[in-house]
N, C-alpha and C positions, 0 to 999 in steps of 0.2 A: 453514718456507717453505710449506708446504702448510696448514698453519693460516691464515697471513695469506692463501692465494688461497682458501680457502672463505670466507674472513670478506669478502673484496673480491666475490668471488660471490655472496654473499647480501648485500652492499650494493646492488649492480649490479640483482637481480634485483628487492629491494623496490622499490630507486628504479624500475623498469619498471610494477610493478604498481601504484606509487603515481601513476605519469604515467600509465597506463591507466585509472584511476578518476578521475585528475580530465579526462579525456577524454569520459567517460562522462555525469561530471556535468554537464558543460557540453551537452553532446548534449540529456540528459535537460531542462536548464532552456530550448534552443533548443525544443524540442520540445515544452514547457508551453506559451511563450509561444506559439507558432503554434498550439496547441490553443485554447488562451481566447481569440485571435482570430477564431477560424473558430467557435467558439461563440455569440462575442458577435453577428455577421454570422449565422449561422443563425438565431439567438432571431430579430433583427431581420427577417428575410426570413417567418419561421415566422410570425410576430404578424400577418400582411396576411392578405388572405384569398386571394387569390393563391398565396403561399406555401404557406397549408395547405391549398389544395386541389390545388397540384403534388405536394407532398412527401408528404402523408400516407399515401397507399396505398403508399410506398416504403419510409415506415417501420419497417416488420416486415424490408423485405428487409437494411436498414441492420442492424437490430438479429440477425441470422441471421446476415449476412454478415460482421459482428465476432465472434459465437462463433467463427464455422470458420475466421477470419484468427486468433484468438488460442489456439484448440486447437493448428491447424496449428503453430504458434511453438513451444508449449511441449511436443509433441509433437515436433519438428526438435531442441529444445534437451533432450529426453531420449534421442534416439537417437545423432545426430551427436557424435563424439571432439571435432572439432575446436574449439582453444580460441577461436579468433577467434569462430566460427558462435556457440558457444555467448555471448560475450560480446555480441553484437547480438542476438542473438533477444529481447530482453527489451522493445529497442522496438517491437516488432512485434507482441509481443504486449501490449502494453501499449493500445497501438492499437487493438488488436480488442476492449479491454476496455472502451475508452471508446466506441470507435464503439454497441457492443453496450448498455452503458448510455444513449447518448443516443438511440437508435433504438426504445425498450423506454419513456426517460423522454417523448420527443414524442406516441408513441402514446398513452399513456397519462393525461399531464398537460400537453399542448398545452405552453404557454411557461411555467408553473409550475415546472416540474421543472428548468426552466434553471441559476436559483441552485445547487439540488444539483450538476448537474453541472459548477461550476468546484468547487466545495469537493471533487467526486471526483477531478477533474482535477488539482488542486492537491494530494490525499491521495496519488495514487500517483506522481507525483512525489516529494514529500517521504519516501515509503515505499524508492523506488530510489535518492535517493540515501544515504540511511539508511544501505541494505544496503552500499552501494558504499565511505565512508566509516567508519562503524561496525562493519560487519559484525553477526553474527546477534545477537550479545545485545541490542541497544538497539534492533533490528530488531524483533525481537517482542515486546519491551516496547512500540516506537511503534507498533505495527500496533493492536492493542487499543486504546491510549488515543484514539487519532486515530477509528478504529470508535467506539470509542465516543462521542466528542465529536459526533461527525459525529451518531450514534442521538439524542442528549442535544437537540442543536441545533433536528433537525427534531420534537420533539415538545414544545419548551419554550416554542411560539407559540400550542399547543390540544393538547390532548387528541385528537386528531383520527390517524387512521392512516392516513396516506397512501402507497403503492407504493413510495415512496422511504424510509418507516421501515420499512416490513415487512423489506426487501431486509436493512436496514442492521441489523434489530434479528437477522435469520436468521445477517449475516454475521459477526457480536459471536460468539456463539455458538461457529457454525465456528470460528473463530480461537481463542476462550478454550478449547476441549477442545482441539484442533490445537496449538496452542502449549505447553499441557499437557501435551501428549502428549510433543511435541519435546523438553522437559526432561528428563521423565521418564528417556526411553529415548537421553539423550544424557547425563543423566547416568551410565547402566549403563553406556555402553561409552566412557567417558575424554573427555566431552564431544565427541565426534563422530558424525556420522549417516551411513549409505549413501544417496546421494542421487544419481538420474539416473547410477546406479555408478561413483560418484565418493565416494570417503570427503571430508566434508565437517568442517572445525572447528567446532562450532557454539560450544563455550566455550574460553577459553584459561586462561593462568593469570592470576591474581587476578577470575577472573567472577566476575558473583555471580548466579544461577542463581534462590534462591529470589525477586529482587525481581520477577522474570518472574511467580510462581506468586502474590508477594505484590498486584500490580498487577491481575491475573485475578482474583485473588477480592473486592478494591476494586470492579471494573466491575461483578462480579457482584451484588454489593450494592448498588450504586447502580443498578441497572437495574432489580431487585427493587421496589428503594424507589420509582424512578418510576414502575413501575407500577400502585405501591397510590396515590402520594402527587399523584400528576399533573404539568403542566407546568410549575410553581412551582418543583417539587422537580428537576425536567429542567435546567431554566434554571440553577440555582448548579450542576449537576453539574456541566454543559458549562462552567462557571469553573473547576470542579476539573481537568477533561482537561486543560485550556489549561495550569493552573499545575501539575501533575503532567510532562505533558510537554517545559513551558522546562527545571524543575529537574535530568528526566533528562540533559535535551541540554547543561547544565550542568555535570553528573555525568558525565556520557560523554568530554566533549569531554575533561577535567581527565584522566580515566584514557587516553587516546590521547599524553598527553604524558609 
């Protein structure tokens, strides 16, 4: 008896946490879509002159006012127990991530930097709902390839380094030693990590651990390579991210059933 009520308990409690992530999801894609609306409306307003000479000196405060909204978030979501707080913080700070990229991209590249920011818009999306239905593995497998496609994309037009590759080629980086690391030291201790002091699952059983380390060192080489070889060589990368990524999501989806 006591068998079948743990087994009926961890049905109970999966189906909770499965109806909570597609709750999330849907938040997260209400949440895109009102973003690349309010993006496409600001480009449009930004390109008058009008526009850029209301908004411009605001810009900095935009971009300032998204770091301290999305510190605050991920600051609240490493102190606070509670599992609710901690399950919404994520749009909040996600928010201050984007505000703080488009406040940083106006100043810097007027309506240029527009395009990047749907494709950033549209990367952390795709990145939370990743986390939310995959969980960590394919999580940081797509963090990298997407960094990177995203790095691949804006240099495969010129040769040219514009604010928006810098950003993207610093954030490759972070991520491939970061993600590195996470392996490493999740695979010492039983594939899990202490996280916001929360023991956290990062691998379960049948992961596969090294395609993480084997995908890291692909980006790294290809990023190598476009640096010697130019935006010729950028341009087929960013086909490789694309078709690297469908096949995980492929892969991923198959080991979820």
């Amino acid at each position: 008896m006591a068998t079948k009520k743990d087994t009926s308990s961890a049905k109970l409690l999966k189906k909770k946490s499965d109806d909570a992530a597609a709750y999330q999801v849907v938040a997260a894609l209400v949440l895109l879509c009102c973003a690349l609306l309010a993006l496409r409306s600001l480009r449009a307003y930004y390109a008058t002159v009008g526009g850029f000479s209301a908004l411009y000196d605001s810009t900095l405060y935009i971009a300032l006012g998204g770091v301290v909204l999305a510190v605050a978030a991920l600051v609240v979501c490493a102190l606070v127990k509670n599992r609710v707080v901690r399950m919404l913080m994520p749009l909040p700070a996600a928010v201050g991530i984007l505000a703080a990229a488009t406040g940083f991209s106006m100043r810097l590249a007027w309506t240029e930097g527009f395009p990047f920011l749907y494709f950033f818009c549209g990367a952390l999306a795709l990145q939370y709902i990743v986390l939310k239905l995959y969980r960590w593995e394919f999580f940081l497998f797509s963090l990298s390839t997407v960094t990177a496609g995203g790095l691949y994309y804006c240099l495969s037009s010129g040769f040219a380094w514009p604010p928006r590759a810098i950003f993207l080629l610093v954030a490759l980086a972070v991520i491939l030693v970061g993600s590195t690391l996470v392996v490493i030291l999740a695979g010492r201790q039983g594939g899990t990590l202490q996280l916001f002091g929360q023991k956290v699952r990062i691998f379960g059983k049948g992961s596969a651990p090294f395609l993480i380390l084997a995908v890291n060192g692909l980006w790294l080489l290809c990023t190598v390579a476009v640096l010697i070889l130019g935006s010729l060589f950028a341009y087929y990368s960013m086909f490789a991210a694309i078709a690297v990524e469908f096949i995980a999501a492929v892969y991923y989806t198959f080991k979820l059933n």
